[in-house]
C-alpha positions as CSV (number, residue, x, y, z in Angstrom):
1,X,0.0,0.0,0.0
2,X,1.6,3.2,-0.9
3,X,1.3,6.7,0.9
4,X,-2.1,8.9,-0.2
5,X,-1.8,12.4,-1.7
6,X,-4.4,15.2,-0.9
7,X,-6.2,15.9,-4.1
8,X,-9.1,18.2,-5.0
9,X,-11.5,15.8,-6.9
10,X,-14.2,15.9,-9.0
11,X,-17.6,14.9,-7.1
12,X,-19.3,13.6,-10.2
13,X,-16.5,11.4,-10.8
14,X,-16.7,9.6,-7.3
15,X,-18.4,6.2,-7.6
16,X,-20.2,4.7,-4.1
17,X,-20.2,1.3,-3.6
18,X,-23.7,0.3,-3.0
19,X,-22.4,-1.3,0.4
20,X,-22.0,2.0,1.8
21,X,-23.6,2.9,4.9
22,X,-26.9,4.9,4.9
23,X,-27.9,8.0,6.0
24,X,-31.1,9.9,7.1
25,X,-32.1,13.0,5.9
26,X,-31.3,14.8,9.2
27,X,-28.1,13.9,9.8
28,X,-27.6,14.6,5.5
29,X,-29.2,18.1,6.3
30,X,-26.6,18.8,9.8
31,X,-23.7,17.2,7.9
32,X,-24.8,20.1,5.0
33,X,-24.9,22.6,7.1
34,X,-21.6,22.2,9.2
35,X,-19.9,22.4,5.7
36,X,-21.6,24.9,4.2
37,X,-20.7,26.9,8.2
38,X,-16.9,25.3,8.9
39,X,-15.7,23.8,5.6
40,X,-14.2,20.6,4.5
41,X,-12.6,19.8,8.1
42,X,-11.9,16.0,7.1
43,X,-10.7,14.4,3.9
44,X,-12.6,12.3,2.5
45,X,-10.8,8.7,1.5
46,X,-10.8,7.1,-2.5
47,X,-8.8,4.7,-4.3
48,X,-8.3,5.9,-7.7
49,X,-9.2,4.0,-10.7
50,X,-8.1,5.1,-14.2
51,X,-10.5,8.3,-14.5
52,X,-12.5,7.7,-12.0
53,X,-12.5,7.3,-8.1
54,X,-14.1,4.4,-5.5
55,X,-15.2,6.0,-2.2
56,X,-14.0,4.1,0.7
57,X,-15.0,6.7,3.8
58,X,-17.2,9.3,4.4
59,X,-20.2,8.9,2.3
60,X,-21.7,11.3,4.6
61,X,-19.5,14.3,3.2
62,X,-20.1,13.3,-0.2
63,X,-23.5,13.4,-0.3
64,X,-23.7,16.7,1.6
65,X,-21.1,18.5,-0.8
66,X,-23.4,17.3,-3.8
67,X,-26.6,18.9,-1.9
68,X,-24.6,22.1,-1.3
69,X,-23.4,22.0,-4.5
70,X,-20.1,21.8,-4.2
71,X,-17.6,20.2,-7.5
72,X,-15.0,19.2,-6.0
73,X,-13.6,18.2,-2.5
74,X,-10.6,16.7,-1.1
75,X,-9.3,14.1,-0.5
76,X,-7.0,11.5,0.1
77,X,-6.6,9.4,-3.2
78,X,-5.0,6.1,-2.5
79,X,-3.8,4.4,-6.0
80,X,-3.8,1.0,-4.9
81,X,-5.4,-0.9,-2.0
82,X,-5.8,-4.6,-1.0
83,X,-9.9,-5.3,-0.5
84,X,-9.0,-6.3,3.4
85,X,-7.6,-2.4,3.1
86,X,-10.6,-1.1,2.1
């Protein structure tokens, strides 16, 4: 596994696995808010393949940057990980 970089991604280019945690509405909506009031405190985590990226944590941020309307965000873009690493 090698180190991550921080990158500034494209949202519509991050794919979530379908395996991915759920979340209400409220929490969406709080999450939304503390963005749109603090920023991007945390980095969200991807593993980068060819074009695109996989979300591996923080589905939470994701979904409230695309309801703010944000493009990008950053992250920390692993190129390769092990599925036991994900």
């Amino acid at each position: 596994m090698s180190d991550p970089t921080t990158q500034q991604i494209p949202i519509d280019k991050i794919d979530i696995p379908q395996e991915t945690r759920n979340h209400d509405a409220a929490k969406l909506e709080s999450l939304a808010q503390d963005l749109k009031e603090q920023g991007q405190l945390q980095e969200i985590t991807v593993l980068a393949t060819g074009d695109r990226f996989e979300l591996i944590v923080c589905k939470g941020r994701v979904l409230a940057a695309q309801k703010l309307g944000w493009k990008d965000i950053r992250a920390s873009v692993y190129n390769e990980l092990s599925d036991f690493q994900k």
